[in-house]
Each structure stands twice: as C-alpha cells, then as structure tokens.
N, CA, C and O atoms as a DFTB+ gen file, in Angstrom:
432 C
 N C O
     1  1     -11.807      -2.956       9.372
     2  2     -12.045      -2.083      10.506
     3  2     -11.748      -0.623      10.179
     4  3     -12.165       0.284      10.900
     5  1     -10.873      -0.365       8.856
     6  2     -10.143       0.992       8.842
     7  2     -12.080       1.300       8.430
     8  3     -12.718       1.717       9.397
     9  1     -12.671       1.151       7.458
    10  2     -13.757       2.130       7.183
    11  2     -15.134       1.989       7.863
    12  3     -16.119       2.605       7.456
    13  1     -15.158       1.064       9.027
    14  2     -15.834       1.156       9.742
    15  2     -15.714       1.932      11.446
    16  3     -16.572       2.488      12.132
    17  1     -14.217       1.648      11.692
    18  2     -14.021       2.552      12.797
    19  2     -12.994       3.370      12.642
    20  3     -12.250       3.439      13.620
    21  1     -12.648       4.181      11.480
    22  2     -11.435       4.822      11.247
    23  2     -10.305       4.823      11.989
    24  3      -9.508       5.674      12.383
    25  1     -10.504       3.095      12.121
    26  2      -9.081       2.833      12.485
    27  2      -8.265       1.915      12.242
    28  3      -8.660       0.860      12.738
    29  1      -6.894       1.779      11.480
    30  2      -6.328       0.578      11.121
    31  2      -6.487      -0.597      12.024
    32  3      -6.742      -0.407      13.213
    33  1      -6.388      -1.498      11.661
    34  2      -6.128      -3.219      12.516
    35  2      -4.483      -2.443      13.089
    36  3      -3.760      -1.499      12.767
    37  1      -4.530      -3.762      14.307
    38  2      -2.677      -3.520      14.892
    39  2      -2.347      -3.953      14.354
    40  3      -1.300      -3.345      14.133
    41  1      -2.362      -4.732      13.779
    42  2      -1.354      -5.602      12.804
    43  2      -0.854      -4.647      11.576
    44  3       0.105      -4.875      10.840
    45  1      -1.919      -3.286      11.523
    46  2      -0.990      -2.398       9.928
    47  2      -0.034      -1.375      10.831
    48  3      -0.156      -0.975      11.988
    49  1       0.860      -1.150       9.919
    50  2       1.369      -0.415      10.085
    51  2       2.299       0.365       9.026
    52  3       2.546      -0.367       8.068
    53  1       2.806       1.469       8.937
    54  2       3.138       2.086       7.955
    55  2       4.707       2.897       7.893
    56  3       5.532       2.306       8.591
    57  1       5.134       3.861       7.342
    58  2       7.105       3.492       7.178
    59  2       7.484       3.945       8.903
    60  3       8.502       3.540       9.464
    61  1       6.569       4.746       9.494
    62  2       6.946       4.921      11.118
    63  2       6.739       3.822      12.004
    64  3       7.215       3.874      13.138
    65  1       6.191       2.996      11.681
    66  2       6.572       1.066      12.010
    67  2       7.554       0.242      11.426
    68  3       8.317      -0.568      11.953
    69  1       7.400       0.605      10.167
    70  2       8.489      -0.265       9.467
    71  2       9.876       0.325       9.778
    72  3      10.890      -0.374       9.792
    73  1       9.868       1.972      10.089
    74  2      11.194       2.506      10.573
    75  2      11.173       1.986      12.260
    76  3      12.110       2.148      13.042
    77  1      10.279       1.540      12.476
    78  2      10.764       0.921      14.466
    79  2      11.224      -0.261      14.305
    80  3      12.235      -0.662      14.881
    81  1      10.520      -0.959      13.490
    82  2      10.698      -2.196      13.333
    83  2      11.913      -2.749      12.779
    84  3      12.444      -3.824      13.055
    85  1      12.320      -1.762      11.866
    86  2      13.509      -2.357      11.315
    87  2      14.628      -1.825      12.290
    88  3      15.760      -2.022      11.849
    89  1      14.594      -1.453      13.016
    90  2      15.397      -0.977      14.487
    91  2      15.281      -2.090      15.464
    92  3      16.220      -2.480      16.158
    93  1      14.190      -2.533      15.480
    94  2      14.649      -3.951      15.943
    95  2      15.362      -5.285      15.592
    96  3      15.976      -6.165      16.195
    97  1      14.914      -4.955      14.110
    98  2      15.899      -6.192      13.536
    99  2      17.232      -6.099      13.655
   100  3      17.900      -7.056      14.047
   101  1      17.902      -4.623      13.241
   102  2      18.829      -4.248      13.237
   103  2      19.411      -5.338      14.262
   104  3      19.924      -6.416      13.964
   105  1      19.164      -4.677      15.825
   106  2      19.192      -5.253      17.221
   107  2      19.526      -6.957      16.796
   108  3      20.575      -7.547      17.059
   109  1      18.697      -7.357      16.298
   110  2      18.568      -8.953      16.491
   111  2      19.472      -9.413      15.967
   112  3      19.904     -10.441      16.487
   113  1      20.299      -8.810      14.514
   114  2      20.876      -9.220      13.605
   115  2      20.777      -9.339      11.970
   116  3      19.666      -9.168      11.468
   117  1      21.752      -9.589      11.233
   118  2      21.878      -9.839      10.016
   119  2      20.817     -10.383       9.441
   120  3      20.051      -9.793       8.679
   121  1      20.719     -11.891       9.900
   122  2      19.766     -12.676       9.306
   123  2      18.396     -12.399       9.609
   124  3      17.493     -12.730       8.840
   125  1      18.165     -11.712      10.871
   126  2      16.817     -11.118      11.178
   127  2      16.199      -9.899      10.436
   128  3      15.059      -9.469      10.612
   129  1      17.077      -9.442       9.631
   130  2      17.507      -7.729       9.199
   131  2      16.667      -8.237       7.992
   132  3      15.589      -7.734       7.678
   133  1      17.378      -9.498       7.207
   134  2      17.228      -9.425       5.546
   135  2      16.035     -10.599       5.901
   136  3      15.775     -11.079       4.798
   137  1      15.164     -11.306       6.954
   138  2      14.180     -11.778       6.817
   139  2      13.073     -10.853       7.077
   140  3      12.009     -11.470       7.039
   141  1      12.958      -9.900       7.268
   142  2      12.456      -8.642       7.498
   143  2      11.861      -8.188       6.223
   144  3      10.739      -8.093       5.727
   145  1      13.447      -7.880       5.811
   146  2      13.667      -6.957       4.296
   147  2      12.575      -7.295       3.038
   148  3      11.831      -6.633       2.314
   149  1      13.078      -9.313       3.291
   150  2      11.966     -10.276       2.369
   151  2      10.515     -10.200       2.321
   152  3       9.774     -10.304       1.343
   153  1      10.136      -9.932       3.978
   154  2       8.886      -9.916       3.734
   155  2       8.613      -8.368       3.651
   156  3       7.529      -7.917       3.282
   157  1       9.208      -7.938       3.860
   158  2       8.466      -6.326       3.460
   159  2       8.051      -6.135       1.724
   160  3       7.035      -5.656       1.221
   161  1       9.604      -6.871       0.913
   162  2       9.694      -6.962      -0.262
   163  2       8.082      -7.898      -0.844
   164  3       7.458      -7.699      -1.886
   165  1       7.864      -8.632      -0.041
   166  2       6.496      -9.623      -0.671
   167  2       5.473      -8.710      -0.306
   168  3       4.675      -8.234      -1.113
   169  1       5.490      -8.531       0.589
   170  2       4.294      -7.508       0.958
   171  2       3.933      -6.320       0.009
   172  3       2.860      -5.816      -0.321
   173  1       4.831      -6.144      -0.207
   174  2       4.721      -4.636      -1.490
   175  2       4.420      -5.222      -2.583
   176  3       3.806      -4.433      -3.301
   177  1       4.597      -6.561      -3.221
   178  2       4.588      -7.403      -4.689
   179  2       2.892      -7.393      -4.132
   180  3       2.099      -6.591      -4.626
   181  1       2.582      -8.113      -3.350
   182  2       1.392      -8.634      -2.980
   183  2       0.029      -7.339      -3.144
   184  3      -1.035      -7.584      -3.712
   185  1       0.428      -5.770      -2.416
   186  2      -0.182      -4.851      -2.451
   187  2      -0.302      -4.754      -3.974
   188  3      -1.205      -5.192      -4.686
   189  1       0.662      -4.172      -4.273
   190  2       1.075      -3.814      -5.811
   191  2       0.250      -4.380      -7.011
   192  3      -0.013      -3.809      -8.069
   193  1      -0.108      -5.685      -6.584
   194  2      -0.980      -6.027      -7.632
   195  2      -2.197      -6.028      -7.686
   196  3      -2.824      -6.187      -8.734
   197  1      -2.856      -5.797      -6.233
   198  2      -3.872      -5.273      -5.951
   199  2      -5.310      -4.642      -7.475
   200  3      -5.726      -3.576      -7.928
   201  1      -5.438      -5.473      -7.596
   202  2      -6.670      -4.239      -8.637
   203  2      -7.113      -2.906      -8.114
   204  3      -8.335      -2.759      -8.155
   205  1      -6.481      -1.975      -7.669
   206  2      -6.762      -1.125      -7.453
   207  2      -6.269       0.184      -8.101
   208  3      -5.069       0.449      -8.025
   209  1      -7.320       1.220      -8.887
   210  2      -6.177       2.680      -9.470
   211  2      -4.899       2.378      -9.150
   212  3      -4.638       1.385      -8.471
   213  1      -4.101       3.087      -9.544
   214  2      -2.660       3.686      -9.027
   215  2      -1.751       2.998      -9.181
   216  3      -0.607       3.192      -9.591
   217  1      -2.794       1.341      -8.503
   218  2      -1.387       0.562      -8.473
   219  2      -1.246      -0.138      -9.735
   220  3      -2.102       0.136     -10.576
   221  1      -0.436      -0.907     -10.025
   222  2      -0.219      -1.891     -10.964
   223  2      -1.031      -2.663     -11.229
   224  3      -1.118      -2.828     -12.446
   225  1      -1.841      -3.367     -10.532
   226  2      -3.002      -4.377     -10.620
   227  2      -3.704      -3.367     -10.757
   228  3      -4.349      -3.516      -9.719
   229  1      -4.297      -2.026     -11.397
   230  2      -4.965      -1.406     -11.591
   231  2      -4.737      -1.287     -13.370
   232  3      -5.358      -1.703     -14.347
   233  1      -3.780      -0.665     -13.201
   234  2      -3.362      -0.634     -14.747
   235  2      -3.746      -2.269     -15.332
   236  3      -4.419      -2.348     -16.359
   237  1      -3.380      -3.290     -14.773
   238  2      -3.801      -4.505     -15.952
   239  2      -5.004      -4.987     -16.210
   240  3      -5.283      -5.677     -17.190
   241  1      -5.977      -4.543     -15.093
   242  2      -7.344      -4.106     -15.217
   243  2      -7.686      -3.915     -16.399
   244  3      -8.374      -4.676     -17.080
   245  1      -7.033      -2.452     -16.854
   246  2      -7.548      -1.618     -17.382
   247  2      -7.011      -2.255     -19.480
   248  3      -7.397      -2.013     -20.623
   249  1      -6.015      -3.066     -18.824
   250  2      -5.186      -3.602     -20.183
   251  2      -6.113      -4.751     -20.503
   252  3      -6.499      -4.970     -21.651
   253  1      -6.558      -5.685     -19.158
   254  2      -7.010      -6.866     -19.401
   255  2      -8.878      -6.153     -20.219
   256  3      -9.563      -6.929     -20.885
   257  1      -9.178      -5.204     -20.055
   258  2     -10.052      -4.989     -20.386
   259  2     -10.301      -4.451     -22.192
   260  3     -11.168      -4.697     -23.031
   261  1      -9.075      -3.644     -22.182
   262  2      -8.468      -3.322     -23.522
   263  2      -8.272      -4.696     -24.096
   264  3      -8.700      -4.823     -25.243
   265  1      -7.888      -5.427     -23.716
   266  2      -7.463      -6.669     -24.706
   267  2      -8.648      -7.853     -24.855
   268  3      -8.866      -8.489     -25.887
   269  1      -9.274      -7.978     -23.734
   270  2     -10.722      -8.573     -24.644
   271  2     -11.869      -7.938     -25.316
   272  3     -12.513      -8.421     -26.247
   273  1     -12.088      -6.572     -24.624
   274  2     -12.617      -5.618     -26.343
   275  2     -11.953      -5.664     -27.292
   276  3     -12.739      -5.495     -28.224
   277  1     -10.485      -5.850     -27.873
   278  2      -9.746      -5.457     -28.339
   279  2      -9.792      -4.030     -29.252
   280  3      -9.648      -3.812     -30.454
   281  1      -9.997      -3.385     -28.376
   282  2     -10.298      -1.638     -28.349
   283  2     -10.660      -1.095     -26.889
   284  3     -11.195      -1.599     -25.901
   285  1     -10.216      -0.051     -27.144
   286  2     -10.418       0.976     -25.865
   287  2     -11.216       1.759     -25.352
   288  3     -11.096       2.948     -25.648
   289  1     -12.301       1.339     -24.406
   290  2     -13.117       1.252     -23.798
   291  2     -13.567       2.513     -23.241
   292  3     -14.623       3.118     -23.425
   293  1     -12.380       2.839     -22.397
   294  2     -12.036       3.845     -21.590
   295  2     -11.445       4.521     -21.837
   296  3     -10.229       4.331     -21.826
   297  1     -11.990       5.663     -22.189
   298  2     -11.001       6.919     -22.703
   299  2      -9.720       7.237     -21.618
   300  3      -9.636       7.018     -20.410
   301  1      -8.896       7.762     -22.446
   302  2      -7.596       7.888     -21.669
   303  2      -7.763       8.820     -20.414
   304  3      -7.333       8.685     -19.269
   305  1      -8.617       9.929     -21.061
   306  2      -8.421      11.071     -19.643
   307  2      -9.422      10.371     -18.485
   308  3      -9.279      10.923     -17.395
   309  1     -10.464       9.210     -18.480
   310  2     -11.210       9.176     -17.663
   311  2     -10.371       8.083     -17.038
   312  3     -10.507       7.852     -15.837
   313  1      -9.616       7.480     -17.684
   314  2      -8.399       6.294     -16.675
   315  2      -7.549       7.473     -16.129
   316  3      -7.228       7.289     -14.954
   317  1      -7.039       8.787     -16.737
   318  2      -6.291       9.293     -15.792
   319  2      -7.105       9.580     -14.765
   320  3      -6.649       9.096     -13.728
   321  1      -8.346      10.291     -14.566
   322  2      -8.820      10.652     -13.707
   323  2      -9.320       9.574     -12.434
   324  3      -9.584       9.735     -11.243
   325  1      -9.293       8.309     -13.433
   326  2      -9.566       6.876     -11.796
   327  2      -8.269       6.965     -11.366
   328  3      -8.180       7.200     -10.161
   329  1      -7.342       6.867     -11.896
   330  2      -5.816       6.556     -11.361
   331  2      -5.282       7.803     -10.304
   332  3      -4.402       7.650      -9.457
   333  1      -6.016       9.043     -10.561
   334  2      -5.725      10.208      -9.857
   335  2      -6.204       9.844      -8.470
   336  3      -5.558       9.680      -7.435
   337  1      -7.772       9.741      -8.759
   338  2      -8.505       9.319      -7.503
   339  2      -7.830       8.316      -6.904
   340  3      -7.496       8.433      -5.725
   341  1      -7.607       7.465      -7.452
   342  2      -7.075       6.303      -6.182
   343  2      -6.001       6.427      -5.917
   344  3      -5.502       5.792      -4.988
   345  1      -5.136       7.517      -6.852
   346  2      -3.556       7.736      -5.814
   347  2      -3.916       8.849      -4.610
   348  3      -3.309       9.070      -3.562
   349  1      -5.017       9.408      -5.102
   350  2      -5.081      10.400      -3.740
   351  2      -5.575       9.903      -2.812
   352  3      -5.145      10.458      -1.801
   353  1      -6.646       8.715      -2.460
   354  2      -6.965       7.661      -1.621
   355  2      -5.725       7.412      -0.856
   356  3      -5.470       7.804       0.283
   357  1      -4.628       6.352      -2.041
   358  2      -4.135       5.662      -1.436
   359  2      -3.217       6.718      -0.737
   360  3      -2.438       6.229       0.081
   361  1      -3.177       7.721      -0.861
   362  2      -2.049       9.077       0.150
   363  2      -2.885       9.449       1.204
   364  3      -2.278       9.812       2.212
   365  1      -4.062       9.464       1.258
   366  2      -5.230       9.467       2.315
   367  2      -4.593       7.764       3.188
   368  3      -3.529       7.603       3.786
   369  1      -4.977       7.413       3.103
   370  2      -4.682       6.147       3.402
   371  2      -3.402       5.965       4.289
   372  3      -3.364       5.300       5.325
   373  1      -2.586       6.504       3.851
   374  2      -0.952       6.186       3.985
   375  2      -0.758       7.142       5.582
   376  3      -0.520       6.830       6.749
   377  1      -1.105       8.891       4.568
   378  2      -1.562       9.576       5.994
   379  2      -2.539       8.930       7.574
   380  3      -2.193       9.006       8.753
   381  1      -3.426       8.505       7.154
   382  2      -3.807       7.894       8.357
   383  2      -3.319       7.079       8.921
   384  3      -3.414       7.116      10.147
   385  1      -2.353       5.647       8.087
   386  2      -1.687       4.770       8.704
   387  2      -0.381       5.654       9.529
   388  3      -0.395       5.643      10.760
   389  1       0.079       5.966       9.226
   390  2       1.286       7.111       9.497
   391  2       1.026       7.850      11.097
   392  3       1.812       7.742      12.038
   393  1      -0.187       8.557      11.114
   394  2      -0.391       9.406      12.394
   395  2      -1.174       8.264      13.382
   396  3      -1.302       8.401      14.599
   397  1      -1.613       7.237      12.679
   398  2      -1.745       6.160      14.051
   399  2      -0.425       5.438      14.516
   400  3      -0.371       4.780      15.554
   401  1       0.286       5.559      13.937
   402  2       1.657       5.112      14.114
   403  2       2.451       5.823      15.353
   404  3       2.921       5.555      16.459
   405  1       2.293       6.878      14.459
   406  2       2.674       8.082      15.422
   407  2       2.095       8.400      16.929
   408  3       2.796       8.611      17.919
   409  1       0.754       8.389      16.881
   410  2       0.297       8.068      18.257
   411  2       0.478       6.766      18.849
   412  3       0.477       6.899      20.073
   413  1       0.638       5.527      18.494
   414  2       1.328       4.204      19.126
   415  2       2.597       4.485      19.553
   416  3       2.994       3.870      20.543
   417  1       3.433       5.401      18.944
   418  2       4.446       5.459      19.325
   419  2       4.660       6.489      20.671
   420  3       5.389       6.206      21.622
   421  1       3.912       7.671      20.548
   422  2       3.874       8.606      21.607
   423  2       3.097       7.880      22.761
   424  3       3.558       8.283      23.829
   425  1       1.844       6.736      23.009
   426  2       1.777       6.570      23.866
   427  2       2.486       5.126      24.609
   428  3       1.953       4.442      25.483
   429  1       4.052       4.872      23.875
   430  2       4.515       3.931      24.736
   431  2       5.480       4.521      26.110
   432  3       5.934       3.726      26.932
C-alpha cells in the first residue's frame, strides 16, 4: 500500500511507535517489556536480511554473486553507488514512516 497510496499499512510503524509502544509495555511489565524487546530484536534480523542495498542481505547478494563468478562482476564504485541509493531510499522510507506516526499520534 506504501507505493500505491503513499501510505504505510497500520500495522507499520516506526521508532515514534516503537517509542509509544514500548511505554506501554513498560506499563504492563517486565515480562511484557522483554517480549516486546524479542520481537523487535527478530524483526530487525528478519528486515536486515532483506536483499536489499544497504542492508546486509544486500551485501550477500552481491558476495553470493562474486562467489559463483568467482570474480567480480561489479565494480566496486557501482556497488557503492547501489548501496548509496538504497540507503537513501531506505531514509526516505524511515522519514515517511516517522511523520505518519507523528500524525497518528497528534490525531489521538
């Protein structure tokens, strides 16, 4: 839905959710706090490997590709320049999750 109606699903949300949210756990307790913590922690493993620039599953892409040419394919400056692009995406990205946040929050 984000690139068809420039707008996240409710279900995303970004560190001005995860900072409400973990204000609720707080509230609930200990054990609610660090089942929280866990899945935030999987959630980031899960993104992270993502084949995408920037991230980590981007880079092994780029290794897994190096290692069955066994040579390098892709010149270095044109992997810096995908990895640039998709970190500036993914900060595009982050920004938008962020100020919809921000307006969920201003209109409760």
């Amino acid at each position: 839905t984000l690139f068809t109606t420039g707008k996240a699903g409710e279900g995303v949300g970004g560190p001005v959710a995860i900072y409400t949210y973990t204000g609720m756990f707080v509230k609930m307790g200990i054990m609610a706090l660090l089942q929280f913590v866990a899945l935030l922690s999987i959630n980031l493993a899960l993104v992270n490997i993502l084949p995408l620039p920037a991230l980590d599953g981007g880079r092994i892409i780029f290794i897994l590709i190096e290692a069955i040419a066994r040579k390098r394919l892709i010149k270095e400056k044109v992997e810096n320049i995908i990895h640039t692009a998709g970190f500036v995406f993914l900060l595009l990205l982050i920004a938008l999750i962020t100020y919809q946040d921000i307006v969920k929050l201003i209109k409760r």
